[in-house]
mmJSON file of the N, C-alpha and C atoms, coordinates in Angstrom:
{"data_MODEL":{"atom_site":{
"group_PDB":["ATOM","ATOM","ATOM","ATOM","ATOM","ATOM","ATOM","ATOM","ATOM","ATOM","ATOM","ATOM","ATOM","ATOM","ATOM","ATOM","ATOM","ATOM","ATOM","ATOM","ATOM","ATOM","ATOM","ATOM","ATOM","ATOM","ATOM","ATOM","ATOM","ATOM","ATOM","ATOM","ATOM","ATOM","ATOM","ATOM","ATOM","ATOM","ATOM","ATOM","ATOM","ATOM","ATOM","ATOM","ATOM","ATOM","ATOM","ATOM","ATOM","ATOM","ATOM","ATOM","ATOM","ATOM","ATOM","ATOM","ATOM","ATOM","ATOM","ATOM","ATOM","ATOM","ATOM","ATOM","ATOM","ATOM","ATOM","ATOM","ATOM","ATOM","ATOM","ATOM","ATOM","ATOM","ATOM","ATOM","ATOM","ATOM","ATOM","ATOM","ATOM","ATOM","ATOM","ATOM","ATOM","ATOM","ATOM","ATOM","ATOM","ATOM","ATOM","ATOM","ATOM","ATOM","ATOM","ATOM","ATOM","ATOM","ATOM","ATOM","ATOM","ATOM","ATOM","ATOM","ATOM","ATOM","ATOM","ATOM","ATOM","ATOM","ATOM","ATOM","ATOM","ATOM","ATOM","ATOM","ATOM","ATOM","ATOM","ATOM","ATOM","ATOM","ATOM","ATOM","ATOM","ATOM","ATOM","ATOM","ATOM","ATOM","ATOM","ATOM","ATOM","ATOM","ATOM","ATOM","ATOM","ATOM","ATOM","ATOM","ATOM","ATOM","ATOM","ATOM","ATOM","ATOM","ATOM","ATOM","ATOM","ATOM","ATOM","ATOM","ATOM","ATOM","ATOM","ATOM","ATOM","ATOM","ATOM","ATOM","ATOM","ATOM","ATOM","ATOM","ATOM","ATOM","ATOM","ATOM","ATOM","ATOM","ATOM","ATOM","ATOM","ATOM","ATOM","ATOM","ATOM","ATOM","ATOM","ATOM","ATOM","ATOM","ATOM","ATOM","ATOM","ATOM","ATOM","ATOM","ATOM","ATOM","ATOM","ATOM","ATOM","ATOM","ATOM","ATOM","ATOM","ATOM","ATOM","ATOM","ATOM","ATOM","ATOM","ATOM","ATOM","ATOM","ATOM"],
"id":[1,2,3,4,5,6,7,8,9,10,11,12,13,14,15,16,17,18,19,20,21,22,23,24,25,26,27,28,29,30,31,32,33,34,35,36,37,38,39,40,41,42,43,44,45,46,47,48,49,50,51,52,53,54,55,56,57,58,59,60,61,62,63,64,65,66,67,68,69,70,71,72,73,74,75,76,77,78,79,80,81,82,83,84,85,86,87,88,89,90,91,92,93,94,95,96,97,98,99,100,101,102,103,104,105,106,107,108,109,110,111,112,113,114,115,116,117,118,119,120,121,122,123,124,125,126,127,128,129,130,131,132,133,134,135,136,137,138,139,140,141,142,143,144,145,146,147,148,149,150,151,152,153,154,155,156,157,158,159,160,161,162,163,164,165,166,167,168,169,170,171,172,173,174,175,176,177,178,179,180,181,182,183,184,185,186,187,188,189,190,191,192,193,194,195,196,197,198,199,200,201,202,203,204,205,206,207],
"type_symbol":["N","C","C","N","C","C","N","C","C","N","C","C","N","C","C","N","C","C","N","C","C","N","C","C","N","C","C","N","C","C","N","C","C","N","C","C","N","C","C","N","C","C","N","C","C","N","C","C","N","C","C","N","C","C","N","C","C","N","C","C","N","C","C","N","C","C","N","C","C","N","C","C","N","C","C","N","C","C","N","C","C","N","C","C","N","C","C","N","C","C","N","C","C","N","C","C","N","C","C","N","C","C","N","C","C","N","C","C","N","C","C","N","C","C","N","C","C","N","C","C","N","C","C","N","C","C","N","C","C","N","C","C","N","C","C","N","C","C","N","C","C","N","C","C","N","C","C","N","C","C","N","C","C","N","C","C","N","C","C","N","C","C","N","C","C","N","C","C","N","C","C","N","C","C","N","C","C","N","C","C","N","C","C","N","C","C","N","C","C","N","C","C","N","C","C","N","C","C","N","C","C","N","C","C","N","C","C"],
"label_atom_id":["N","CA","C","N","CA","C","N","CA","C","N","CA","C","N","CA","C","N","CA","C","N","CA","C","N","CA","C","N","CA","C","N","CA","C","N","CA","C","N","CA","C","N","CA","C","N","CA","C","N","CA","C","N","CA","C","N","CA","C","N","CA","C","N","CA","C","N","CA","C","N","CA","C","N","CA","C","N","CA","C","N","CA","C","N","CA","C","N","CA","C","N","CA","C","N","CA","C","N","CA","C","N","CA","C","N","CA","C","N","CA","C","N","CA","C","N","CA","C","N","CA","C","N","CA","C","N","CA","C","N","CA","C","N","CA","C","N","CA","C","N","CA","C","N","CA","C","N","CA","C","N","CA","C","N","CA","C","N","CA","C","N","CA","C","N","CA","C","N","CA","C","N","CA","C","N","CA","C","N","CA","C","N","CA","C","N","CA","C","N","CA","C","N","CA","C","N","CA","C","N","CA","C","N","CA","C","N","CA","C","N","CA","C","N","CA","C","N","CA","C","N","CA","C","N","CA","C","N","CA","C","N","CA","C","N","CA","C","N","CA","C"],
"label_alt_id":[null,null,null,null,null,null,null,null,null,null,null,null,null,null,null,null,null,null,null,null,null,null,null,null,null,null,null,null,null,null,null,null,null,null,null,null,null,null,null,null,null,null,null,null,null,null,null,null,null,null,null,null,null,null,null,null,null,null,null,null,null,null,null,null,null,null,null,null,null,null,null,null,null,null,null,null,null,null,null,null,null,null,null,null,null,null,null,null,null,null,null,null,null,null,null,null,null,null,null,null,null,null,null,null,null,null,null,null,null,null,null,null,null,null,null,null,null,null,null,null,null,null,null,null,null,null,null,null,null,null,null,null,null,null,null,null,null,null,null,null,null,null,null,null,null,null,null,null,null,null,null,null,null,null,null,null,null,null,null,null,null,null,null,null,null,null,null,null,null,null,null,null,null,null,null,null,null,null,null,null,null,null,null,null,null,null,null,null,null,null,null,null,null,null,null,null,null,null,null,null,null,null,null,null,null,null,null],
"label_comp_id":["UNK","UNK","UNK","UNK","UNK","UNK","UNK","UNK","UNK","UNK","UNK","UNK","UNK","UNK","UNK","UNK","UNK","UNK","UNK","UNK","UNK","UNK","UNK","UNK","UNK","UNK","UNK","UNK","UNK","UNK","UNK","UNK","UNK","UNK","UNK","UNK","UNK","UNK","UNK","UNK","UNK","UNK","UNK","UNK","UNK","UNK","UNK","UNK","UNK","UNK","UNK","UNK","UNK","UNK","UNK","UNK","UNK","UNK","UNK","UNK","UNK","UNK","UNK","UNK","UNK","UNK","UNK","UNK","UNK","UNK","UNK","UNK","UNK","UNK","UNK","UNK","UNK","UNK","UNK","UNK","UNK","UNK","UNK","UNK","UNK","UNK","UNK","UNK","UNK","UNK","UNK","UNK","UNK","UNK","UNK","UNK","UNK","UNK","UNK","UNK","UNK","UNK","UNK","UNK","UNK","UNK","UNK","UNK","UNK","UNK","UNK","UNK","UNK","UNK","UNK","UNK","UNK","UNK","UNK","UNK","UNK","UNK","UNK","UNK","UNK","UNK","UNK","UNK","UNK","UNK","UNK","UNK","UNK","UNK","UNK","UNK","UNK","UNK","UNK","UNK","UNK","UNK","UNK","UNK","UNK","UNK","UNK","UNK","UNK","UNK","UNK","UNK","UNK","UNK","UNK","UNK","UNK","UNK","UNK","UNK","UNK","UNK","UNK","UNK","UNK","UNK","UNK","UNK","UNK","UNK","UNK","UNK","UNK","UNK","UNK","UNK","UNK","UNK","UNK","UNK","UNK","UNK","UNK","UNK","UNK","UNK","UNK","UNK","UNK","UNK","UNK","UNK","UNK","UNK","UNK","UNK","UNK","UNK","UNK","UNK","UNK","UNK","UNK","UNK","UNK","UNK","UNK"],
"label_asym_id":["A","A","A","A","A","A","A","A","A","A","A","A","A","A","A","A","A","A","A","A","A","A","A","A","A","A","A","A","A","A","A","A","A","A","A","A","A","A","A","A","A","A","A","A","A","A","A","A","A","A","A","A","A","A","A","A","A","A","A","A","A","A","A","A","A","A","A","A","A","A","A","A","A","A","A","A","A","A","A","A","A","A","A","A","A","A","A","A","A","A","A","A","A","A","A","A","A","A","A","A","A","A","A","A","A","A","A","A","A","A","A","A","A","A","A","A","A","A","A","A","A","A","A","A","A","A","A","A","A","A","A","A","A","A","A","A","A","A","A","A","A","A","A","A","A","A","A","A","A","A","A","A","A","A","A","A","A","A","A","A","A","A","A","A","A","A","A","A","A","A","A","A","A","A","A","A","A","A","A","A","A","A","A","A","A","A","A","A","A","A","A","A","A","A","A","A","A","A","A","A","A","A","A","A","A","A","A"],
"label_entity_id":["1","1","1","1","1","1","1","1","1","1","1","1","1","1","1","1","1","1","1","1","1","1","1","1","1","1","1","1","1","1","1","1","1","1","1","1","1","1","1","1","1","1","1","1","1","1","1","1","1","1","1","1","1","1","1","1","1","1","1","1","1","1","1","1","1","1","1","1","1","1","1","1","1","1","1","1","1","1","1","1","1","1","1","1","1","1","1","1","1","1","1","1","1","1","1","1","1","1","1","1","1","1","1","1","1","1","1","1","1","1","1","1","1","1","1","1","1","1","1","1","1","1","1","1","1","1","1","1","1","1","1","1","1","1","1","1","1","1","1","1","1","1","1","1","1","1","1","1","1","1","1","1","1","1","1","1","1","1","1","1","1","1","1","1","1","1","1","1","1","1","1","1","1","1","1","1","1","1","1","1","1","1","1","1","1","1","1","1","1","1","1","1","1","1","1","1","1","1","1","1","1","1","1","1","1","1","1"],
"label_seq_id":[1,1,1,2,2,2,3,3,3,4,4,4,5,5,5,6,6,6,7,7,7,8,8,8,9,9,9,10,10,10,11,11,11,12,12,12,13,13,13,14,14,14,15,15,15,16,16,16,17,17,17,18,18,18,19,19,19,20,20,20,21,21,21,22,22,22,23,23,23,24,24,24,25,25,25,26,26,26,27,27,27,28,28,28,29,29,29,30,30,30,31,31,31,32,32,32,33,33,33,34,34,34,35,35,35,36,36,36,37,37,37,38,38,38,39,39,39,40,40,40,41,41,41,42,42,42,43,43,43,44,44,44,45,45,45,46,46,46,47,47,47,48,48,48,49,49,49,50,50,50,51,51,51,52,52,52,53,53,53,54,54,54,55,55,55,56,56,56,57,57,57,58,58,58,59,59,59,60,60,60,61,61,61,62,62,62,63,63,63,64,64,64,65,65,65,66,66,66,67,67,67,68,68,68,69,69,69],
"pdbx_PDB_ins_code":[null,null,null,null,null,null,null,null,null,null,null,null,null,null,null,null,null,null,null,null,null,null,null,null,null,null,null,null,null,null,null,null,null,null,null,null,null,null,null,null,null,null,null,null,null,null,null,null,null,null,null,null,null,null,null,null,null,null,null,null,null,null,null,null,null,null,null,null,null,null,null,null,null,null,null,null,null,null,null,null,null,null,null,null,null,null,null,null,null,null,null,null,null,null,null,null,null,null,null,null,null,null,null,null,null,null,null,null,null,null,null,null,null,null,null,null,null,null,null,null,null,null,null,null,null,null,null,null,null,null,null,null,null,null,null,null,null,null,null,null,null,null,null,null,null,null,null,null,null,null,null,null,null,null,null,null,null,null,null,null,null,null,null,null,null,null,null,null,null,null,null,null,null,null,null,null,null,null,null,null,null,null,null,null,null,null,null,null,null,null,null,null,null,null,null,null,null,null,null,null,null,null,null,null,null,null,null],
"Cartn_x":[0.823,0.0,0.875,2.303,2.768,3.439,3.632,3.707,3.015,1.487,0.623,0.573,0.436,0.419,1.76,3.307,3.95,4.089,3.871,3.59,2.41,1.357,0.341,0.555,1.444,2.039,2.956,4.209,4.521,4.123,3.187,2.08,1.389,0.996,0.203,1.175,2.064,3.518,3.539,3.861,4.056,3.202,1.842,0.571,0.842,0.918,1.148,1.895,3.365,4.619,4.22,3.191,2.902,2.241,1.114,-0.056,0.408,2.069,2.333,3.403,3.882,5.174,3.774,3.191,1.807,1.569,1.114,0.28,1.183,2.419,3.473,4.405,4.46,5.105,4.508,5.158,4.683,4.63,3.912,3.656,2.892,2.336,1.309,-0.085,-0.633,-2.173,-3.246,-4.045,-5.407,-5.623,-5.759,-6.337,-5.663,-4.832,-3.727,-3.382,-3.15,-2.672,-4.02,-5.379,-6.48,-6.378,-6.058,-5.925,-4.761,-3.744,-2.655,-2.446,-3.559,-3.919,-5.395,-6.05,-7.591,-7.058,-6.441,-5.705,-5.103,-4.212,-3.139,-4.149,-5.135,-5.708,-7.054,-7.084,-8.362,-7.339,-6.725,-5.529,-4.949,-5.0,-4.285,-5.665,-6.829,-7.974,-8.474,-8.143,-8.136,-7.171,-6.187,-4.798,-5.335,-5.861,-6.352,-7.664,-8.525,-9.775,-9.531,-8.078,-7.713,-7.05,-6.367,-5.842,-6.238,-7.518,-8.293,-9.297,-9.341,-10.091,-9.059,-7.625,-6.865,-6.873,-6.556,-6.474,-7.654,-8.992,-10.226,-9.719,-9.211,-9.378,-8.757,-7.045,-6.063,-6.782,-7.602,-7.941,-9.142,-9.928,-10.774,-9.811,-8.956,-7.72,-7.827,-8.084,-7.494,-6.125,-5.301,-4.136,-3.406,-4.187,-3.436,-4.361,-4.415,-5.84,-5.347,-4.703,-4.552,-5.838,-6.374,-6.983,-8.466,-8.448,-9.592,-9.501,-8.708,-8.668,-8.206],
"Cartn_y":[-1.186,0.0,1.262,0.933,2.144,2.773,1.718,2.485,3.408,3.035,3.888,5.249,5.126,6.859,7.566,6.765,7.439,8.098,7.576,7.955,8.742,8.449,9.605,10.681,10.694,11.986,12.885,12.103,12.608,14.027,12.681,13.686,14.624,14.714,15.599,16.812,16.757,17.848,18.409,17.394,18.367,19.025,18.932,19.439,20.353,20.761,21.76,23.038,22.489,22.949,23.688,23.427,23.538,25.026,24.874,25.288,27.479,26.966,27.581,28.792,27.932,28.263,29.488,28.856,29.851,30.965,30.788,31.796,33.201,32.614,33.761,34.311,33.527,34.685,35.17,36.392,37.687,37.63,38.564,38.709,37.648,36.841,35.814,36.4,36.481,36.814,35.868,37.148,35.764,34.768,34.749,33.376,31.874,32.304,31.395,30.987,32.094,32.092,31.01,31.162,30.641,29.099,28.708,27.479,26.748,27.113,26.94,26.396,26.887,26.51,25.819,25.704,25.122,23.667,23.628,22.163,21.283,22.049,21.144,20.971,21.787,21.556,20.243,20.406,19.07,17.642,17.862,16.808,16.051,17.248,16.457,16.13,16.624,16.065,14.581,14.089,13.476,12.233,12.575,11.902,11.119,11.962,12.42,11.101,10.614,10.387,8.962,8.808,7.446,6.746,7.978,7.069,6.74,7.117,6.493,5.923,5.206,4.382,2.759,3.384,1.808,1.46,2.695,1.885,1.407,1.321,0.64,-0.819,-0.854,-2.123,-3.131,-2.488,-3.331,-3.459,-2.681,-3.447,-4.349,-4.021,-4.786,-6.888,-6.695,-7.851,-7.8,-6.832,-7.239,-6.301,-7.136,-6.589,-6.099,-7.429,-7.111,-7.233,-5.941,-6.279,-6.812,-7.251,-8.055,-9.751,-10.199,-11.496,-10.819,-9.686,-8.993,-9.385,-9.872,-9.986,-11.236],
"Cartn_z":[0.0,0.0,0.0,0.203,0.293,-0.944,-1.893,-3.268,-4.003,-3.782,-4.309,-3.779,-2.404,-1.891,-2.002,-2.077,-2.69,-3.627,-5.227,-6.211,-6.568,-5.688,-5.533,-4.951,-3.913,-3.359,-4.536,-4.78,-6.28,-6.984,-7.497,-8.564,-8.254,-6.769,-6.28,-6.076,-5.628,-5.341,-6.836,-7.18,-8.914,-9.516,-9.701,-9.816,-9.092,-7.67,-6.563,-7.058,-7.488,-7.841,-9.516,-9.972,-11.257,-10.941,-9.807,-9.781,-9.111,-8.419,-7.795,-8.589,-9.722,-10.305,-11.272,-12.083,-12.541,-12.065,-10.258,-10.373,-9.541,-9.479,-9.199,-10.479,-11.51,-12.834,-13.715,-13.241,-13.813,-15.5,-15.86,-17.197,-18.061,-17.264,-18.156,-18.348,-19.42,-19.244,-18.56,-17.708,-16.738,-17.885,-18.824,-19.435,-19.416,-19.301,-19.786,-17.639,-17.137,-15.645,-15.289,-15.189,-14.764,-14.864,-16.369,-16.978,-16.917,-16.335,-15.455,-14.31,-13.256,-12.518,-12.023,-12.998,-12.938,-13.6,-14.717,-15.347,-13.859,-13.392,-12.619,-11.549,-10.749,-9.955,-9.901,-11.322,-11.653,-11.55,-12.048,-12.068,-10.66,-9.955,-8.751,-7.514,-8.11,-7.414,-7.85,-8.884,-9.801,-9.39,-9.601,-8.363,-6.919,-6.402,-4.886,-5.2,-6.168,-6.127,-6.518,-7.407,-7.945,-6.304,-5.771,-4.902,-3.95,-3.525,-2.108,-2.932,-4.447,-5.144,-4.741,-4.719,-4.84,-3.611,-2.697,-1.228,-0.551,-1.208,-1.24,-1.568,-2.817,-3.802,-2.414,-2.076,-1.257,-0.228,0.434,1.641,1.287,0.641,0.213,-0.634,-0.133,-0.944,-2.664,-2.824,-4.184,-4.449,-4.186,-4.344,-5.936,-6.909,-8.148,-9.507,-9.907,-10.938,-12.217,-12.044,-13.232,-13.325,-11.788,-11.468,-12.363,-12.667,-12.925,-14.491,-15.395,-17.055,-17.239],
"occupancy":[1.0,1.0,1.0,1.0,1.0,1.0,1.0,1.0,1.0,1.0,1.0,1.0,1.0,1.0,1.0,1.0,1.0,1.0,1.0,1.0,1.0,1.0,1.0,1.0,1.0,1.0,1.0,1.0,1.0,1.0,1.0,1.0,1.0,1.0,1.0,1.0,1.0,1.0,1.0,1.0,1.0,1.0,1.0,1.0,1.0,1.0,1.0,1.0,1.0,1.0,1.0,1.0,1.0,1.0,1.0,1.0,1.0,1.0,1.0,1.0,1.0,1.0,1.0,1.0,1.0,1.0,1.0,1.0,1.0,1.0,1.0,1.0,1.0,1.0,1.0,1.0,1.0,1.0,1.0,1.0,1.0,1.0,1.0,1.0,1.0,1.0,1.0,1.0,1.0,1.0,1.0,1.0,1.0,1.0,1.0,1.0,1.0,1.0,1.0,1.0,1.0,1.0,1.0,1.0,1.0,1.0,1.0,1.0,1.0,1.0,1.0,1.0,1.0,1.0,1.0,1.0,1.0,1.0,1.0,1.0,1.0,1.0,1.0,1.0,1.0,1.0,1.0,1.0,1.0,1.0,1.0,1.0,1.0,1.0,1.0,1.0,1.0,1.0,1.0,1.0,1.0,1.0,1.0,1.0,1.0,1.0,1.0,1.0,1.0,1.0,1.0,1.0,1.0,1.0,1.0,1.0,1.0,1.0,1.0,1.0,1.0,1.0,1.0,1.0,1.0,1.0,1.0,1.0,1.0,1.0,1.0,1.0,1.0,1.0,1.0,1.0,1.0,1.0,1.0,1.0,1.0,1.0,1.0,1.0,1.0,1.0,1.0,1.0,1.0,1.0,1.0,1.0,1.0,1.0,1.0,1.0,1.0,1.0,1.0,1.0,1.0,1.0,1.0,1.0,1.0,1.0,1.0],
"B_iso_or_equiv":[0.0,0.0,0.0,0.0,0.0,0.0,0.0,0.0,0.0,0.0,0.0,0.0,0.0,0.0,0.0,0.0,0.0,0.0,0.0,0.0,0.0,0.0,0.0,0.0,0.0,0.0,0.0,0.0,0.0,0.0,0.0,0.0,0.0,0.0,0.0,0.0,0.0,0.0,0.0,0.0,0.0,0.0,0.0,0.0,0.0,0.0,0.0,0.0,0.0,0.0,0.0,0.0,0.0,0.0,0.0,0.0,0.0,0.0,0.0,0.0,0.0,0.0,0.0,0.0,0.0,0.0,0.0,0.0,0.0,0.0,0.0,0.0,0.0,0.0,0.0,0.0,0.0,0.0,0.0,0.0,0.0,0.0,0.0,0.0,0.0,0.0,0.0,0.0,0.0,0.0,0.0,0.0,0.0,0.0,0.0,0.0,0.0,0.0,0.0,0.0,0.0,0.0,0.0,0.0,0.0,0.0,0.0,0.0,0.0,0.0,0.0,0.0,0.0,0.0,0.0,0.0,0.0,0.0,0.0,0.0,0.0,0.0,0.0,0.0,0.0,0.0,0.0,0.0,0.0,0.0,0.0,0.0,0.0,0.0,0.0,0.0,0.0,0.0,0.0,0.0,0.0,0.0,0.0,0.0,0.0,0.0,0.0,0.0,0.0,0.0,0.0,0.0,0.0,0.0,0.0,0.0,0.0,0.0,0.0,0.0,0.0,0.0,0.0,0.0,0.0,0.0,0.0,0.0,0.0,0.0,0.0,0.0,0.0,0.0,0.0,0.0,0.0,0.0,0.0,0.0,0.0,0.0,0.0,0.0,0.0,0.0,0.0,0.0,0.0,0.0,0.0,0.0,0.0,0.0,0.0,0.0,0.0,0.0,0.0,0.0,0.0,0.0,0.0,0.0,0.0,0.0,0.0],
"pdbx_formal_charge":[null,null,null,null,null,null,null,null,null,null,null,null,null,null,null,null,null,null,null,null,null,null,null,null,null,null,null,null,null,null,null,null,null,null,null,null,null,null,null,null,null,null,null,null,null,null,null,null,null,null,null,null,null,null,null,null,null,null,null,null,null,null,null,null,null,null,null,null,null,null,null,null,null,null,null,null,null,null,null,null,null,null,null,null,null,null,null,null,null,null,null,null,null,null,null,null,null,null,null,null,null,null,null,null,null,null,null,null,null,null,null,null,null,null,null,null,null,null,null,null,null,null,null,null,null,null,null,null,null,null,null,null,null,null,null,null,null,null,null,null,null,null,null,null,null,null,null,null,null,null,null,null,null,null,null,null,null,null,null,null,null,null,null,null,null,null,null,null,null,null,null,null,null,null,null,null,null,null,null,null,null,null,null,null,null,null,null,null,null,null,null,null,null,null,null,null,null,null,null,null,null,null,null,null,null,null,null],
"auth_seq_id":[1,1,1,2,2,2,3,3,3,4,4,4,5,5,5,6,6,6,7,7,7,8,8,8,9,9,9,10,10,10,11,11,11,12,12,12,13,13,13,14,14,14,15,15,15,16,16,16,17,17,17,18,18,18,19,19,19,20,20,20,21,21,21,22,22,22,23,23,23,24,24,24,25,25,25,26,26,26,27,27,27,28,28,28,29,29,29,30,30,30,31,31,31,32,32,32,33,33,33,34,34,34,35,35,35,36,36,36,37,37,37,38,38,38,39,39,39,40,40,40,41,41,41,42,42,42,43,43,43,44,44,44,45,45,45,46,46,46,47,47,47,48,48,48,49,49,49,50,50,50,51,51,51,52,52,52,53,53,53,54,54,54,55,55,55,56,56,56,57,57,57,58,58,58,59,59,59,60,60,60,61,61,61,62,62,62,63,63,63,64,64,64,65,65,65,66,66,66,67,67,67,68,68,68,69,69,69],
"auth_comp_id":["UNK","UNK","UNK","UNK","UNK","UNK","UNK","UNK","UNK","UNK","UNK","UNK","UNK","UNK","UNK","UNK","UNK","UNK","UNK","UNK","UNK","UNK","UNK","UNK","UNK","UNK","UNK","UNK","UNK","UNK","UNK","UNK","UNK","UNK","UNK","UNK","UNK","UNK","UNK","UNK","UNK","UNK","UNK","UNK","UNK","UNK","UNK","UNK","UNK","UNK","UNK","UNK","UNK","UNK","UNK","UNK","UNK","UNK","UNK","UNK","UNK","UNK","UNK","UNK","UNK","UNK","UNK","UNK","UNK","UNK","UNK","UNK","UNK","UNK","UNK","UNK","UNK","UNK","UNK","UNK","UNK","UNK","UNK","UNK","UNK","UNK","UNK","UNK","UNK","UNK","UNK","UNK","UNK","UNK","UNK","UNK","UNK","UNK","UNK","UNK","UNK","UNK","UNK","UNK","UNK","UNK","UNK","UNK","UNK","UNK","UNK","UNK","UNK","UNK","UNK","UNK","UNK","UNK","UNK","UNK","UNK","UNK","UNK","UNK","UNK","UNK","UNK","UNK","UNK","UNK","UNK","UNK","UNK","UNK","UNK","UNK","UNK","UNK","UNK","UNK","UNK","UNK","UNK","UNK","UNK","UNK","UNK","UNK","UNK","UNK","UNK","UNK","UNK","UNK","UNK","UNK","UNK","UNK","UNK","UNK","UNK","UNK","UNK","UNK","UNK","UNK","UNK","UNK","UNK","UNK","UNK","UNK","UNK","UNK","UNK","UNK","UNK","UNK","UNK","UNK","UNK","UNK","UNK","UNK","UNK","UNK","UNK","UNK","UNK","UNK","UNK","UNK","UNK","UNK","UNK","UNK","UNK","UNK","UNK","UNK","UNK","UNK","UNK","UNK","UNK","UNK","UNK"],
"auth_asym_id":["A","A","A","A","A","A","A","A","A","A","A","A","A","A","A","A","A","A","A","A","A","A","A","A","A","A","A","A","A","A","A","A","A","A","A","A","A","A","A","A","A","A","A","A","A","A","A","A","A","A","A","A","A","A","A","A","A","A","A","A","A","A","A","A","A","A","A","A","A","A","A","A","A","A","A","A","A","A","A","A","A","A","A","A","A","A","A","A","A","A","A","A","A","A","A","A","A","A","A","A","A","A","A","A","A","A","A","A","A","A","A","A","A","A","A","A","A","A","A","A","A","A","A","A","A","A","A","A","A","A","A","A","A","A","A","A","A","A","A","A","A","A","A","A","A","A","A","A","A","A","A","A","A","A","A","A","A","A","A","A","A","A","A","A","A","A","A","A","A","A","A","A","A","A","A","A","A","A","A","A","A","A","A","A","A","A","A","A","A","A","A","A","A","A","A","A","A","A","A","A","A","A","A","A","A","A","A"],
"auth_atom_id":["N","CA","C","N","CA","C","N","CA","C","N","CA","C","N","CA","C","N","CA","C","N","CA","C","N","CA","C","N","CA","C","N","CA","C","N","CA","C","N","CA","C","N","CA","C","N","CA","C","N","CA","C","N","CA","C","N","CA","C","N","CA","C","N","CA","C","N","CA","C","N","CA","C","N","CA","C","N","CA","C","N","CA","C","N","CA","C","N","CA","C","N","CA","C","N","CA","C","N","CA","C","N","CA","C","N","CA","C","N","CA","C","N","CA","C","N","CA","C","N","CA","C","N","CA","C","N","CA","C","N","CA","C","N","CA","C","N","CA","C","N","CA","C","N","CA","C","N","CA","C","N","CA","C","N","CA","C","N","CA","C","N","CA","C","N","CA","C","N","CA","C","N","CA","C","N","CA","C","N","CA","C","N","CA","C","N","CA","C","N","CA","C","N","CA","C","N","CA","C","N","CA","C","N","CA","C","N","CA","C","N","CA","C","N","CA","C","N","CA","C","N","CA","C","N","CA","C","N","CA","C","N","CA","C","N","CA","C","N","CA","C"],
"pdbx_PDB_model_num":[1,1,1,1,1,1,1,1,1,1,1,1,1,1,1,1,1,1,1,1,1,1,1,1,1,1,1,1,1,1,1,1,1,1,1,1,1,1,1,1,1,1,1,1,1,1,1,1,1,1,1,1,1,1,1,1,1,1,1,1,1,1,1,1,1,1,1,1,1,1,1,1,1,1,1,1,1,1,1,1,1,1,1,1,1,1,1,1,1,1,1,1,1,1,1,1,1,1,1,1,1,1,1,1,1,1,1,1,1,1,1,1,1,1,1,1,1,1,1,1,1,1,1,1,1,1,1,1,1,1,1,1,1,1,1,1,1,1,1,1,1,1,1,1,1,1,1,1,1,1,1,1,1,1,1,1,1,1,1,1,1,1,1,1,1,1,1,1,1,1,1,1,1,1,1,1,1,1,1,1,1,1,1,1,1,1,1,1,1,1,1,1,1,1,1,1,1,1,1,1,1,1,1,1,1,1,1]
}}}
């Protein structure tokens, strides 16, 4: 279980790091600044929604979805 929230942590930092690097440099227009940060932010909710989907699956024992095909 602890791979997944690693790598979900990850992604979520970088999304973060994305969201942050945006909405502090200067000279971008709101359109572009908004969608900068509305993208990375769907994304890492998204992240956030897969990964308390897997740590369902593991405790629930299914450890490897592959028994699923």
């Amino acid at each position: 279980m602890i791979a997944p929230i690693i790598i979900a942590s990850i992604a979520i930092l970088y999304y973060v790091a994305i969201i942050v690097l945006f909405a502090i440099m200067p000279g971008i227009p709101d359109i572009v600044r908004v969608l900068m940060v509305v993208i990375p932010l769907i994304l890492a909710g998204l992240m956030l929604g897969v990964l308390i989907s897997r740590i369902k699956e593991i405790q629930g024992g299914e450890e490897d979805d592959l028994s699923q095909y």
